[in-house]
ROLO-604034 format. One record per atom (N, C-alpha, C): residue number from 0; atom name; x, y, z negated. Coordinates in pm, 1 decimal. Each point is the difference from the previous one (the first is absolute). Layout:
% residues N
 resi name       px       py       pz
  NUM   CA        X        Y        Z
...
***
This chain:
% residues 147
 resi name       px       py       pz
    0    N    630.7   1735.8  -1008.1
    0   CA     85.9    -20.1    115.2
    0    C    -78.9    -77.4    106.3
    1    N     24.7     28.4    102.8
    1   CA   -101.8    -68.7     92.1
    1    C    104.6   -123.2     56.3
    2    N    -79.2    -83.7     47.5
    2   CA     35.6   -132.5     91.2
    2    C    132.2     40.8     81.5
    3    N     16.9    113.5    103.9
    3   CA     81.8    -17.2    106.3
    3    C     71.2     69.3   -105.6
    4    N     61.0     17.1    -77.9
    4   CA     97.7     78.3    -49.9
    4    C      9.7    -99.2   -122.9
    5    N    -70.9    -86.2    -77.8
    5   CA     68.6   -118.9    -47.4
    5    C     65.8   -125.3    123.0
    6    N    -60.8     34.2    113.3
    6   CA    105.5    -91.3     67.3
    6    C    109.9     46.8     83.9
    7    N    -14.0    113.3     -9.3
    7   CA    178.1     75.7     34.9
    7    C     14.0     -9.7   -118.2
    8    N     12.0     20.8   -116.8
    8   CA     62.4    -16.1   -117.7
    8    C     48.4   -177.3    -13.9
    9    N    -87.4    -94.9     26.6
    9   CA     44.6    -96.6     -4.8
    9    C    128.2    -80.1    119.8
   10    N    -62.9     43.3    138.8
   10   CA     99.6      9.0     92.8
   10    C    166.2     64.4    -82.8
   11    N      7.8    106.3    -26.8
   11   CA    148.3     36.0      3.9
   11    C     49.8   -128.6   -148.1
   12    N    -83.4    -13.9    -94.9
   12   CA     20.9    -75.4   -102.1
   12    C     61.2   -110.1     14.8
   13    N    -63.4    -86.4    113.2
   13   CA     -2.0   -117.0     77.7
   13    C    164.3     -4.6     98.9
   14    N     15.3    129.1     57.7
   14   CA     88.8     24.3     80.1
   14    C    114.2     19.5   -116.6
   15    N     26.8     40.0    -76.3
   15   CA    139.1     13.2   -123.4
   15    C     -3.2   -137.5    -89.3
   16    N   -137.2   -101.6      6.9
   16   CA     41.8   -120.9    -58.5
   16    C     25.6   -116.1    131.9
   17    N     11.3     56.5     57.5
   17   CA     79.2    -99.0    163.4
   17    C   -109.9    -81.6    -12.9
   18    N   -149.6     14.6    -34.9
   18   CA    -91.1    -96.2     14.4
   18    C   -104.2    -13.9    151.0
   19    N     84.5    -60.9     69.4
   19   CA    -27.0     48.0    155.2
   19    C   -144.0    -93.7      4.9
   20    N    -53.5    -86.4    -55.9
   20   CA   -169.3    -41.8     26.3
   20    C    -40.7     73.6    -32.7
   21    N     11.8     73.4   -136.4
   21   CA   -122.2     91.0     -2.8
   21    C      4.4    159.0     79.0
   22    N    157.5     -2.8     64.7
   22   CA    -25.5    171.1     55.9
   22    C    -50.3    -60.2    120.7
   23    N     25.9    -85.0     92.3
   23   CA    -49.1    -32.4     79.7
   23    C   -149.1    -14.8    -18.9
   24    N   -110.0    -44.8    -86.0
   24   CA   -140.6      8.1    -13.7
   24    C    -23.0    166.1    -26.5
   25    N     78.1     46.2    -61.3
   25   CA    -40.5    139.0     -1.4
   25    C    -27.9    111.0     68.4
   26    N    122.1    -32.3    143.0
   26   CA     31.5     55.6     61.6
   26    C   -138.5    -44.1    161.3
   27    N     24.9   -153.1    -30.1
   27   CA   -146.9    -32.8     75.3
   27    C   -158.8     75.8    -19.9
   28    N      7.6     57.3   -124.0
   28   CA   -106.7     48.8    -39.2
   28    C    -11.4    128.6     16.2
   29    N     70.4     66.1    -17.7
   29   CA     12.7    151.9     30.3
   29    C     50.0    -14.9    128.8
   30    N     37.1    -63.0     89.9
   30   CA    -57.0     12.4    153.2
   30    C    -90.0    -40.8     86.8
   31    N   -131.2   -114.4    -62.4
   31   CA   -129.5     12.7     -3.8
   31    C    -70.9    101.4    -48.9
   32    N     90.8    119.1   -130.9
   32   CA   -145.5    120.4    -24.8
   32    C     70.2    105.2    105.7
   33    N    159.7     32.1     17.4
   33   CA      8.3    107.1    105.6
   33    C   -118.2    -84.3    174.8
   34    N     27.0    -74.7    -14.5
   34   CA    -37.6    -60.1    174.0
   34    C   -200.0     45.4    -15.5
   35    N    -78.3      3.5    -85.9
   35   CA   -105.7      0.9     -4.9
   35    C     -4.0    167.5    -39.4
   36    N     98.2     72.2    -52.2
   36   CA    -35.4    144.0    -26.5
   36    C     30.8     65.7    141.0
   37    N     81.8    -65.4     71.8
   37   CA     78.2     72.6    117.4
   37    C   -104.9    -42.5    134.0
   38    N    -97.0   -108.5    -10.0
   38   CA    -69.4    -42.2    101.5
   38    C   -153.8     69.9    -21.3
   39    N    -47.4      5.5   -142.0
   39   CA   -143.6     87.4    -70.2
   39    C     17.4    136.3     28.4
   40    N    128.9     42.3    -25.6
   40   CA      2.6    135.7    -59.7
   40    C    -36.8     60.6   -126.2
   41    N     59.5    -76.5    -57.4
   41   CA    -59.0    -11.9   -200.1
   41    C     47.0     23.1    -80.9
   42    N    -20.0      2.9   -101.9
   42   CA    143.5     -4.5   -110.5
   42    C    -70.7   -148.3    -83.6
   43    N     43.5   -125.4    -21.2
   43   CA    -74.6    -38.9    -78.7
   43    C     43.3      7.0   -152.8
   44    N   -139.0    -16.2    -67.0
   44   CA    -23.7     11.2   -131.6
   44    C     29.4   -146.9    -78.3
   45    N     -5.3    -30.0   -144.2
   45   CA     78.3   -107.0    -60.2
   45    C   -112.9    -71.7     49.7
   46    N   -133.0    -23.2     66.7
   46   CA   -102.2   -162.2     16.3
   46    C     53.9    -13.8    156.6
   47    N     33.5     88.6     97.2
   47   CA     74.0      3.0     91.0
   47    C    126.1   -110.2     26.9
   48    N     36.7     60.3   -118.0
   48   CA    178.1   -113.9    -14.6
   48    C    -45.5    -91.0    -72.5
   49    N   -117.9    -34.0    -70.7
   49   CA    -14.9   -122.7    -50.9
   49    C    -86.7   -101.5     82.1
   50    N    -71.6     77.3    117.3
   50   CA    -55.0    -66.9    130.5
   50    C    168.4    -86.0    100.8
   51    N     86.8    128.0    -53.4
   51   CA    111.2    -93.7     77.2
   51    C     82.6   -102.3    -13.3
   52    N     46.9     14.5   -167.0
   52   CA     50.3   -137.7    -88.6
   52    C    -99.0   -111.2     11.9
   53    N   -142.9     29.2     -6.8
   53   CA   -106.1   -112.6     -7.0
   53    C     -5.6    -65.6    152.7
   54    N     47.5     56.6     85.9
   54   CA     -1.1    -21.5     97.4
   54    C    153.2   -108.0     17.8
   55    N    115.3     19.9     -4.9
   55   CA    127.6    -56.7      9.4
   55    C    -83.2    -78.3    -97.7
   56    N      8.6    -51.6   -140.4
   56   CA    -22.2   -100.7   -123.2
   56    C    -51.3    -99.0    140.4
   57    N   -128.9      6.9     44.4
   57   CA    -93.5    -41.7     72.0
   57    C     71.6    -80.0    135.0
   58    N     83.2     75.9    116.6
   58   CA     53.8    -90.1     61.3
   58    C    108.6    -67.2    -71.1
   59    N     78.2     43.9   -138.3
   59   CA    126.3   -102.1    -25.5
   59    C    -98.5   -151.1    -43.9
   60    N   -126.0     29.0    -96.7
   60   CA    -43.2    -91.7    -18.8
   60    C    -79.0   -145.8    105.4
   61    N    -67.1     66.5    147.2
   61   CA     21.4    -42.5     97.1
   61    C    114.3    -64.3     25.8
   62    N     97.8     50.1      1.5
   62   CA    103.5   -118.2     98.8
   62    C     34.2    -73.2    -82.4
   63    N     10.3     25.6   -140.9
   63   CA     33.6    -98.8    -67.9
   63    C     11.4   -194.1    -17.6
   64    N   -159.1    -31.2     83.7
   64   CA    -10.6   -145.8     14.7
   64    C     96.3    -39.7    101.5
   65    N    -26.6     46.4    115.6
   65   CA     71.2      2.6     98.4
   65    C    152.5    -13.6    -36.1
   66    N     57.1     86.5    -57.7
   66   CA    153.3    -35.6    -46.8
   66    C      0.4   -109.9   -124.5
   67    N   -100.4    -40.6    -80.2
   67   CA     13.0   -120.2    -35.9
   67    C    -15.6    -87.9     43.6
   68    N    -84.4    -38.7    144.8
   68   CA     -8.2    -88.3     78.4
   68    C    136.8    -83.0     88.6
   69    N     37.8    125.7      8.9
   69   CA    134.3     19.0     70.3
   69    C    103.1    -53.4    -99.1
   70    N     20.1     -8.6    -87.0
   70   CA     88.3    -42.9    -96.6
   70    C    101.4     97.8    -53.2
   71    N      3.1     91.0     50.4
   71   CA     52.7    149.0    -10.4
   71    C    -25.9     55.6   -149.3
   72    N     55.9   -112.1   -101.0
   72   CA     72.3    112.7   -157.8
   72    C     28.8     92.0     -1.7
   73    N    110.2     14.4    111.5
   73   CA     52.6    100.9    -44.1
   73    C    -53.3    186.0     57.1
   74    N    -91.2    -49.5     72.7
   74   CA   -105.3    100.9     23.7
   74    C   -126.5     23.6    -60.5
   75    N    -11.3   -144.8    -91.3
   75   CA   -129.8     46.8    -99.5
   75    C     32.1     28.9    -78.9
   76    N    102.0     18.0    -67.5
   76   CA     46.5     95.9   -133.8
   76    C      1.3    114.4     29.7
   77    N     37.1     22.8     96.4
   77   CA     49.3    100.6     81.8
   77    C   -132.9    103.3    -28.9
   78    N    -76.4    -31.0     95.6
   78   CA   -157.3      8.9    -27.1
   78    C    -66.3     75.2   -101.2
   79    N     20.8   -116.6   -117.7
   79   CA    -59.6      5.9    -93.6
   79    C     97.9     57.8   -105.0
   80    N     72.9     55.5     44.7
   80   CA     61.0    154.9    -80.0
   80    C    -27.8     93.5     57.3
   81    N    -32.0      4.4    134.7
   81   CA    -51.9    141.3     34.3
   81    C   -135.8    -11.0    -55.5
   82    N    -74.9    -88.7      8.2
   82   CA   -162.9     14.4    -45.3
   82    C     10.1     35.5   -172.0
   83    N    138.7    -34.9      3.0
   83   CA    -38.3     39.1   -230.5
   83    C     24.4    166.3      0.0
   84    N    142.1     32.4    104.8
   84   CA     18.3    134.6     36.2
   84    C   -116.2    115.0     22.3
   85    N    -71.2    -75.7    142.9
   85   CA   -135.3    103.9      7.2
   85    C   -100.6     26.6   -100.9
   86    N     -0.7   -142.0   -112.9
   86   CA   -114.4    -29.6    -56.3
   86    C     18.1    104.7   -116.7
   87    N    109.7     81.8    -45.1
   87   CA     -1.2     97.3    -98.9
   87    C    -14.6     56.1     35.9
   88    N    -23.2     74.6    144.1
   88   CA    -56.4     89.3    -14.3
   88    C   -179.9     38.1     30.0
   89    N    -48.2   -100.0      7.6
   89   CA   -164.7     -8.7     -3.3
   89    C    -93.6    -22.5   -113.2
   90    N    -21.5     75.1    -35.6
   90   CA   -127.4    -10.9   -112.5
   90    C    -28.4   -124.1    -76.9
   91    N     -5.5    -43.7   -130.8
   91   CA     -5.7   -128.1    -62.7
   91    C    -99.3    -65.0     91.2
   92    N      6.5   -149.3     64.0
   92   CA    -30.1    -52.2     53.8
   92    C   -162.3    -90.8   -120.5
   93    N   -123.4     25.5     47.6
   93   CA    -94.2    -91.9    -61.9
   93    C     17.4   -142.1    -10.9
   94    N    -56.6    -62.7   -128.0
   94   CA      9.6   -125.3     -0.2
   94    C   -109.5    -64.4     44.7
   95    N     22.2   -115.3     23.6
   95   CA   -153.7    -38.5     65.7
   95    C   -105.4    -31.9    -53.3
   96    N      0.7      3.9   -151.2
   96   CA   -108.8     50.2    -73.5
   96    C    -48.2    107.0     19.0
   97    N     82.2    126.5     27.9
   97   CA    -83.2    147.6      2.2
   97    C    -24.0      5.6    128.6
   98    N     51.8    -82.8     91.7
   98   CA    -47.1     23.0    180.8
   98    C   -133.9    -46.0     10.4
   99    N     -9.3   -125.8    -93.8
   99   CA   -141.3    -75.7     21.6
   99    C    -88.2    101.4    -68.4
  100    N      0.1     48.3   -134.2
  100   CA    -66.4     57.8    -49.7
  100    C    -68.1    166.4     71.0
  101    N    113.4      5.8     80.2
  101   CA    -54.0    158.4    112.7
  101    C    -32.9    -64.3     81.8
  102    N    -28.8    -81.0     65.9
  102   CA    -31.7    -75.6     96.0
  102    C   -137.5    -74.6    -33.3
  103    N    -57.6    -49.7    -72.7
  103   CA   -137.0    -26.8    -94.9
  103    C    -39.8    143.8    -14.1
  104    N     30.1     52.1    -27.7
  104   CA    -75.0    150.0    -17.9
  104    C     11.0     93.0     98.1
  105    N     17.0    -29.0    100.0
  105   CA      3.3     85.4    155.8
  105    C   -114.5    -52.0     61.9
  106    N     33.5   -194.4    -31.7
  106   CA   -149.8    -23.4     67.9
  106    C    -93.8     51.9    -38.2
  107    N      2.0    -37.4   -116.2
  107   CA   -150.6     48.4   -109.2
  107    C    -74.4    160.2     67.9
  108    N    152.5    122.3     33.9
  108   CA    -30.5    130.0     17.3
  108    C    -64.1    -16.5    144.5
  109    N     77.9   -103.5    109.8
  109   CA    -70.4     80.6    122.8
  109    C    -98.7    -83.8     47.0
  110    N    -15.9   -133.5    -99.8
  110   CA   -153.2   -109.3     16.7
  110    C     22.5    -95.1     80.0
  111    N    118.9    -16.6     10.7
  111   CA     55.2   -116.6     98.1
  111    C    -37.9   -157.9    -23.9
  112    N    -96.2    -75.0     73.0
  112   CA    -45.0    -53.9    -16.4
  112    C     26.0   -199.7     58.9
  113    N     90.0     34.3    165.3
  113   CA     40.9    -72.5     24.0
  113    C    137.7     10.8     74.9
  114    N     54.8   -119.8     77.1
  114   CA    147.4     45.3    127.3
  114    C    -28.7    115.3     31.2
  115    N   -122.7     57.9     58.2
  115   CA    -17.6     74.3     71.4
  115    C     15.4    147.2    -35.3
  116    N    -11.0    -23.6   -127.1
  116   CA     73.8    134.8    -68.2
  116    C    129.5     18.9    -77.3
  117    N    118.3    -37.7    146.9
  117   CA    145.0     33.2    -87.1
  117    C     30.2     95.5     72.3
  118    N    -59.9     65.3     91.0
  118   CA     79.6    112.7     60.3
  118    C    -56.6    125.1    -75.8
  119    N   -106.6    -16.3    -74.6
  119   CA    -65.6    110.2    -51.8
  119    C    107.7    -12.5   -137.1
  120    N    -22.5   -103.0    -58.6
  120   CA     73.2    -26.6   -158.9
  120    C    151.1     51.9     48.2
  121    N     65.0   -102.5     76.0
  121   CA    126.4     87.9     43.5
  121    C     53.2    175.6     16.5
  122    N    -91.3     18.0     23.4
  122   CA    -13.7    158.8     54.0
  122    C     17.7     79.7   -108.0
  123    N    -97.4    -68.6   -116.5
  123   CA    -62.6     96.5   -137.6
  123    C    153.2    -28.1    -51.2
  124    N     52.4   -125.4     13.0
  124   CA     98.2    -84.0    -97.8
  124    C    112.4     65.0     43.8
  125    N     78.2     -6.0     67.1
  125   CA     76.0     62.1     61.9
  125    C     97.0    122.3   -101.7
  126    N    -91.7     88.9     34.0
  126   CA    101.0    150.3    -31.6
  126    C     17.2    -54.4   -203.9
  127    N   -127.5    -41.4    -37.2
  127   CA     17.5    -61.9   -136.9
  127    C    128.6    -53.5    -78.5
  128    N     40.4    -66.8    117.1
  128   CA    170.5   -122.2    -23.7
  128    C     79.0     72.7    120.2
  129    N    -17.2     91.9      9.1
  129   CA    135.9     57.1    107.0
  129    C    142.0    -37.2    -91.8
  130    N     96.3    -43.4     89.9
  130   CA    162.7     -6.6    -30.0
  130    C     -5.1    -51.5   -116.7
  131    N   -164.5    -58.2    -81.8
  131   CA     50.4   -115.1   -144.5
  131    C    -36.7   -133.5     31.4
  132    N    -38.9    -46.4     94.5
  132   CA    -45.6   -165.5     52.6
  132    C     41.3    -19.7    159.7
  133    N     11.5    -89.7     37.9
  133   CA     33.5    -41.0    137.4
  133    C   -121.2    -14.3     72.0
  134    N     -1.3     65.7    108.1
  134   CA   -162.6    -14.0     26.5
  134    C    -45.3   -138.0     55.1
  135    N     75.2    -57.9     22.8
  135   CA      9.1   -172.0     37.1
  135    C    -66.7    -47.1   -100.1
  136    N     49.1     18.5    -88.4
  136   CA    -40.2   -118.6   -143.6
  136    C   -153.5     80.3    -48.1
  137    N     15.8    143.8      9.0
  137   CA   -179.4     24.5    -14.2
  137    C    -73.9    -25.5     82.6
  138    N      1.9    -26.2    169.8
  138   CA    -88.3    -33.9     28.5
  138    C    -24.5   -140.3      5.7
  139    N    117.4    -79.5    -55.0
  139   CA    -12.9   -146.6    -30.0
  139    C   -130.4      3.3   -139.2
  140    N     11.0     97.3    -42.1
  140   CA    -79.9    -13.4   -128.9
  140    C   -129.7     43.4    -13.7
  141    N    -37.3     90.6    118.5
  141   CA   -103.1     38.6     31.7
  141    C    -92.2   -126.8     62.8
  142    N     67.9    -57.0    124.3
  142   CA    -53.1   -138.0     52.2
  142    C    -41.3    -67.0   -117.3
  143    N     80.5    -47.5   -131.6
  143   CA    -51.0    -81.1    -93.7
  143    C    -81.0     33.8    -36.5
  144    N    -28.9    146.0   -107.8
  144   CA   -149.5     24.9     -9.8
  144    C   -103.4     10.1     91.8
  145    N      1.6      9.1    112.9
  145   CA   -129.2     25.0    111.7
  145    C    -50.0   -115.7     48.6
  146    N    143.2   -102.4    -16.6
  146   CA    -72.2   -139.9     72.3
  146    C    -67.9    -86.0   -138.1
***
């Protein structure tokens, strides 16, 4: 079964258990993949829709400080049920043992030697941890090994 048709399947699911956070994230999501098929001219494929959940996870996790700064509970739960929502549907997430460990061995592959080589390591690293690491925290981890 592909992605957009487990999340119309989950949408109507969502919609008969009156669970209006999660049809509402659902419904956010499948109008980020129509808005990018209707502007490309595309059909996208399941790394497509997982470019788009990884994408929402990514700004809910962004605003997040910000509404804890704010004192706003009742918007960081809020939050952080849509981020548990999106987060099933993205690929088991790496631990940061196996991030470091692809990340030590990327350098090793493209000879990265100092700072000056994180855009190269990044580059190689990248498609490697697509939609399973935050690319924040790998290139936090890349800086550690290079410096």
């Amino acid at each position: 079964m592909s992605l957009k048709q487990l999340l119309q399947d989950d949408l109507k699911a969502a919609m008969k258990d009156k669970d209006n956070i999660r049809k509402n994230v659902i419904t956010m999501v499948r109008a980020g993949i129509l808005q990018i098929e209707k502007d490309k001219k595309i059909e996208l494929d399941d790394e497509g829709v997982l470019e788009v959940i990884a994408k929402a996870v990514k700004q809910r996790k962004d605003a997040l400080p910000e509404y804890e700064k704010g004192g706003r509970t009742d918007l960081v739960e809020n939050l952080k049920r849509e981020i548990d929502i999106l987060m099933a549907y993205l690929p088991q997430q790496l631990s940061e043992d196996e991030l470091d460990n692809i990340v030590t061995q990327t350098i090793y592959e493209v000879g990265a030697q100092s700072a000056q080589d994180i855009g190269r390591v990044m580059k190689a690293l990248m498609p490697k941890v697509k939609g399973r690491a935050d690319g924040r925290l790998v290139n936090e981890l890349v800086k550690k090994h290079l410096n």
